[in-house]
N, C-alpha and C positions, 0 to 999 in steps of 0.2 A: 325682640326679647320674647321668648317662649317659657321656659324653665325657672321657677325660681327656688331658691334653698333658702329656709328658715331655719334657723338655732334660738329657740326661744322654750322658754318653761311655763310661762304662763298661760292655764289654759285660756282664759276670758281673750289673752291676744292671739292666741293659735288660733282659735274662732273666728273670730273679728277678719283678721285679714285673711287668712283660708279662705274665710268666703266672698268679702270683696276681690281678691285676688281672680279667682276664681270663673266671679261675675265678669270681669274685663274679658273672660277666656284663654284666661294664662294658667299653666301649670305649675304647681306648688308640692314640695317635701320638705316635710317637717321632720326635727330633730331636738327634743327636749334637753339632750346631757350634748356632754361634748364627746361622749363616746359613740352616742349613737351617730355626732355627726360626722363622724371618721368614719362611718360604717357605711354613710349616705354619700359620702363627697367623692366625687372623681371626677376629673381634669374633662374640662370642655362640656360639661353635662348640663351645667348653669349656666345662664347669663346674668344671673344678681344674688347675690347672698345680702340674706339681711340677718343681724347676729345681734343677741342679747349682749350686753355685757357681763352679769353678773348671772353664772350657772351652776347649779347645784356640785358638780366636778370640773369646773374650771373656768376662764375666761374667755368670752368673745374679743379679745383682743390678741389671745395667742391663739384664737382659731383664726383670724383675720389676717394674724401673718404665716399660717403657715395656708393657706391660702394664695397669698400673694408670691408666695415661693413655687407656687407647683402652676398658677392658671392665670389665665388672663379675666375672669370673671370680673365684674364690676360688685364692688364689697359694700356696704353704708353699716358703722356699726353704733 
């Protein structure tokens, strides 16, 4: 696992794990809305999405499935 995709609005957590993430030597994009994460997501790019559930314009739970429609990515939401 190299890549990872964050959907989260929280700054104090963008932080947090950005940098531990980071520190391990893995690579991290982040995406506050769920539009921007449409803008960020494409097939095979990630090997983990981690997803808020509750976002300022939608849910981590209909980004999780359309997710699971298009990639093999490992999801945890």
């Amino acid at each position: 696992m190299k890549r990872l995709f964050l959907l989260e609005d929280d700054l104090s957590l963008i932080n947090g794990l950005s940098f531990a993430v980071k520190k391990e030597g893995y690579e991290i994009d982040v995406a506050r809305t769920v539009l921007e994460g449409d803008t960020l997501w494409a097939d095979d790019k990630y090997d983990l999405a981690i997803l808020d559930v509750s976002l300022p314009d939608g849910s981590g739970f209909d980004f999780c499935r359309k997710i699971r429609r298009t990639s093999k990515a490992y999801v945890r939401v």
